[in-house]
N, C-alpha and C positions, 0 to 999 in steps of 0.2 A: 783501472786505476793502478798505476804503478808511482811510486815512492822511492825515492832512490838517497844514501848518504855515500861517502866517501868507500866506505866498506862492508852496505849491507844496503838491500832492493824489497820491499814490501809491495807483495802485488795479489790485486785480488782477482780472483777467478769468475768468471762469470759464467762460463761450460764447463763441467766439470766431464765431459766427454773427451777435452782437450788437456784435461790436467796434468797427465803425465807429461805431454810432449812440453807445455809451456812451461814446467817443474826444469825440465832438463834443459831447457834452452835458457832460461835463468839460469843454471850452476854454468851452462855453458860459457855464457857471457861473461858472470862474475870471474870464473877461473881465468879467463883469459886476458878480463882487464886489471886483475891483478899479477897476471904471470902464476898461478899455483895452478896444484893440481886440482881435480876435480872432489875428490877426499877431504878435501882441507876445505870446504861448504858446508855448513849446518845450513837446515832446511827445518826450519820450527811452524807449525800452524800457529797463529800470530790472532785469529778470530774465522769466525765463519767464512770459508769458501779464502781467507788471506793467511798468505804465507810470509813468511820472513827468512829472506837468504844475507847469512853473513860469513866471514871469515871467520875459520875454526881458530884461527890461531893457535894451530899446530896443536892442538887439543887431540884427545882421541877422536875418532870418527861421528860426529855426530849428524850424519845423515840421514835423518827419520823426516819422515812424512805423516802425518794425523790426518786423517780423513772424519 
């Protein structure tokens, strides 16, 4: 299940054996269809096994992961 707005992708995990790689391939995406860097992605646990990837808007670093 992935969830997507103009500036932020809610997506839930269903292997969490793949979590890291499908984590990075979100900020991957995100960054690049916004043109920023990879840093500029907050990455918030949103609920069990889902994540919430949005624009930092130039915020400090908010790259954390909650397992």
């Amino acid at each position: 299940m992935t969830f997507e707005t103009a500036t932020s992708v809610t997506h839930k995990l269903w292997d969490r054996s793949t979590m890291h790689h499908e984590l990075d391939a979100l900020v991957h995406d995100l960054s690049v269809r916004h043109n920023t860097a990879k840093s500029n992605i907050a990455v918030h646990a949103s609920g069990p096994g889902t994540f919430t990837l949005s624009l930092n808007h130039g915020e400090a670093n908010l790259e954390t992961v909650n397992l």
